[in-house]
N, C-alpha and C positions, 0 to 999 in steps of 0.2 A: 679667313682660314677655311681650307675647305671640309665637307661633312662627312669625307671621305673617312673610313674607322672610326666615326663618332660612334661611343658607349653610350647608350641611355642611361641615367643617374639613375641609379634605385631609388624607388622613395624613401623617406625619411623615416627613421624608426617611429618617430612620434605619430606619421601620417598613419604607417602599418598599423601601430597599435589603435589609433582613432578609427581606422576600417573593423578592426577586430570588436570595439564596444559598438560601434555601432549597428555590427548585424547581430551584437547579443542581443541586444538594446531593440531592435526590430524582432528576435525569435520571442523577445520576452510579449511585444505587444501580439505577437501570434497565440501566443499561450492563454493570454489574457483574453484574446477575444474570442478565441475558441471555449473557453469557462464561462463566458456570458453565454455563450451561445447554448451551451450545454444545460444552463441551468434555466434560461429561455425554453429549451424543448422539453426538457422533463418535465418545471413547475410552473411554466406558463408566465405570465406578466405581470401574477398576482403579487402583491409586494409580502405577502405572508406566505406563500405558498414554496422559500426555499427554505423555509422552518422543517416541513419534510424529511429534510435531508439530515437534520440531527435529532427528530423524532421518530424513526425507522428506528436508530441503531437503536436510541436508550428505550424505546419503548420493547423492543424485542430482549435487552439486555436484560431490564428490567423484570421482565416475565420468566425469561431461564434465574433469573437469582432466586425469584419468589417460586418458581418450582423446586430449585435445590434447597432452598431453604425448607419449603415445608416437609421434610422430610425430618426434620429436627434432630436428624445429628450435628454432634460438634465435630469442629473443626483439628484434628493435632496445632498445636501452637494459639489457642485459643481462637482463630480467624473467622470472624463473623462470616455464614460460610452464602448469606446471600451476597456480601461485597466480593468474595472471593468466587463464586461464577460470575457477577456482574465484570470483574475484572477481567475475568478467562472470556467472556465471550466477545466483550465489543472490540476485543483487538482480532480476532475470528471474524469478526462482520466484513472486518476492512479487506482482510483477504477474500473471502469469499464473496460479497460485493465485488469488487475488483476484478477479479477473475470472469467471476457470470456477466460482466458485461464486455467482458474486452471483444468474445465472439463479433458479437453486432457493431463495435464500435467504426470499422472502416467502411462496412457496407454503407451506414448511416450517415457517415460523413463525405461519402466516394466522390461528392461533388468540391467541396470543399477542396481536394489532393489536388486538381487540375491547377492549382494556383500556386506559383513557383515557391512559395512561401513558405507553406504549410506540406509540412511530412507527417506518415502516418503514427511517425513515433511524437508527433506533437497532439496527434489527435487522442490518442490513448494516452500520454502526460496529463494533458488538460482534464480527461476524464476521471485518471484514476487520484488527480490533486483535489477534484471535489469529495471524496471517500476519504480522501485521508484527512482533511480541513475536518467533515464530520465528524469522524471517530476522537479524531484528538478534542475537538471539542466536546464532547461525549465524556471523555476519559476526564477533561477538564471538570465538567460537571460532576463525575463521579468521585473524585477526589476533594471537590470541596463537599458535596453532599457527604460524602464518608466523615469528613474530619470535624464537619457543623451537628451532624444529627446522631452519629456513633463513635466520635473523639476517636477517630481513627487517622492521626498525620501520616501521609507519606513519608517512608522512612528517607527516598530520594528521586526528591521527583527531576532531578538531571534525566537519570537514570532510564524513568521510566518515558518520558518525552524523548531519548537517545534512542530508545528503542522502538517506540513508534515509527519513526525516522527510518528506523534500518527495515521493520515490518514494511514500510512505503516503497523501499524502492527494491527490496527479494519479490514485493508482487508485483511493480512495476514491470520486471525483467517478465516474471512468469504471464505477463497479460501479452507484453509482447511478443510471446513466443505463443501464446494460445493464440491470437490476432491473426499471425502469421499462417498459424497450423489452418486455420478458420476458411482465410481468404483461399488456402488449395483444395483442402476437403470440408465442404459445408457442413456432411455428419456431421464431424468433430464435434461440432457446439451441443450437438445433444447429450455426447458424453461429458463433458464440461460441468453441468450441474451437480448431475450423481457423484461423480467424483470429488467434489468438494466436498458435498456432504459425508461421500466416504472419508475423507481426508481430517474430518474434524475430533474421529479417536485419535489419531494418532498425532495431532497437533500441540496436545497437551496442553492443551486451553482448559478441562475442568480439572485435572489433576494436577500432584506435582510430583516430579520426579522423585524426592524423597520418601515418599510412599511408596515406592515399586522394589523390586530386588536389581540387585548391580548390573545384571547382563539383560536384562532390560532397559534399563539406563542406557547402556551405553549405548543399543541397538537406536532407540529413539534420539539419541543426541545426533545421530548423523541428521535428522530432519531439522535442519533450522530456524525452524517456525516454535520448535520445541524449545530453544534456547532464549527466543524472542519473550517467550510468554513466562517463562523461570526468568529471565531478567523484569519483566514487568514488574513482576508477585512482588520479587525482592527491592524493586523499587517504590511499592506500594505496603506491603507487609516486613520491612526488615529480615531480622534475623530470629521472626517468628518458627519458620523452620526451615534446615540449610537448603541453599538452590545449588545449580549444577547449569550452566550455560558456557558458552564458548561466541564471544564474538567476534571473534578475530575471523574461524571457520564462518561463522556467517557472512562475516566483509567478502569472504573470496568466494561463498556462494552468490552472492549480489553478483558482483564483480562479473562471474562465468553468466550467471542467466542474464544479464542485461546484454552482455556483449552477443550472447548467441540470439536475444530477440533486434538486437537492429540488425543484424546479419541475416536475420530468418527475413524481419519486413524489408526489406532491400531485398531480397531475392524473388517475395512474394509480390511485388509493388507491382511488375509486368502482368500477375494474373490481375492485381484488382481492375486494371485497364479495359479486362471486358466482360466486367458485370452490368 
């Protein structure tokens, strides 16, 4: 028969799908050894020294609860009010952690990108899943310490681990978009700092919305961070007193920042080329 008009067979759906795990299956061991790697260069080779990483948060949490606390007011809804800044700040760490290193994060890794393998959005992934691994453990620790030493049970802790999760990947997006802004204007990164820390009134990590009057409510609820943290409370403190969040508005904040930081590092990728 001749090969004249022969069609190549496409391959077979099963093969397609076996190409498709296997280069997930390959990004994931990219991830992974980009995390070793990471946690190699910050804590060194000491087998105690990634302890760090969940002594940072609680030890800083720690000290804002015991400052809010010594002030000895109570709390509306009876809320022990050092658990309730320990709660408001360590989900704050994660962001602002996050952020403050996404800057340096391509520079530091610029050699690593030469390798077909690894994109920039996996090198900021790997770094910002060690912050988030902390915190949650962090928040772990703080919720049995709450419930062992002030009989304080999470009302839902689904809840407050959901929102973790959703805290992880709105700053995911924002690191990759600060990344991006980074790799064009170096400035940038100095503004980065100050701005988080200006960012932290209005995050509503020590307050709760129920406190405030309506049109301030409503004003802070466009900030997403604000609803992340009124879901936390509420998955930590019940219906001690009402919360006010929206996640659905935060999914489709994720959703816009993450898509506009691969978009930003795909366009930026050509300057990091010649640093």
């Amino acid at each position: 028969m001749s090969d004249i008009g022969f069609v190549p067979t496409p391959p077979a759906r099963r093969e397609r799908g076996h190409w498709i795990i296997e280069g997930f299956a390959t990004q994931l061991r990219v991830i992974g050894a980009l995390v070793m790697r990471e946690m190699q260069t910050r804590f060194g080779r000491n087998n105690v020294g990634f302890l760090w990483l969940f002594f940072e948060p609680l030890f800083l949490g720690l000290m804002v609860g015991l400052l809010h606390a010594a002030h000895g007011r109570s709390i509306p809804g009876g809320v022990n009010p050092f658990l309730f800044s320990l709660v408001g700040y360590v989900p704050f760490f994660m962001f602002r952690a996050i952020i403050n290193r996404a800057g340096s994060a391509l520079h530091a890794n610029l050699t690593l990108l030469f390798h077909r393998q690894v994109t920039p959005a996996d090198v900021l992934l790997a770094r910002n899943l060690l912050e988030a691994v902390s915190v949650t453990g962090v928040i772990l620790i703080v919720l049995t310490g709450g419930a062992w030493l002030a009989s304080v049970w999470p009302a839902n802790p689904a809840l407050v681990f959901f929102c973790l999760l959703l805290m992880f990947m709105l700053c995911n997006g924002i690191a990759m978009c600060v990344a991006a802004m980074v790799a064009r204007w170096e400035t940038t990164d100095r503004l980065v700092h100050p701005l988080t820390y200006l960012a932290m009134p209005l995050s509503g990590a020590f307050y709760a919305l129920h406190w405030l009057p309506a049109h301030f409510r409503e004003i802070l609820l466009w900030n997403p961070m604000v609803s992340l943290h009124e879901g936390i409370r509420e998955g930590v403190f019940g219906d001690a007193f009402p919360s006010y969040y929206d996640l659905n508005y935060v999914g489709r904040c994720i959703l816009v920042v993450n898509l506009l930081g691969l978009l930003s590092l795909r366009t930026a990728r050509r300057k990091l080329e010649i640093f």
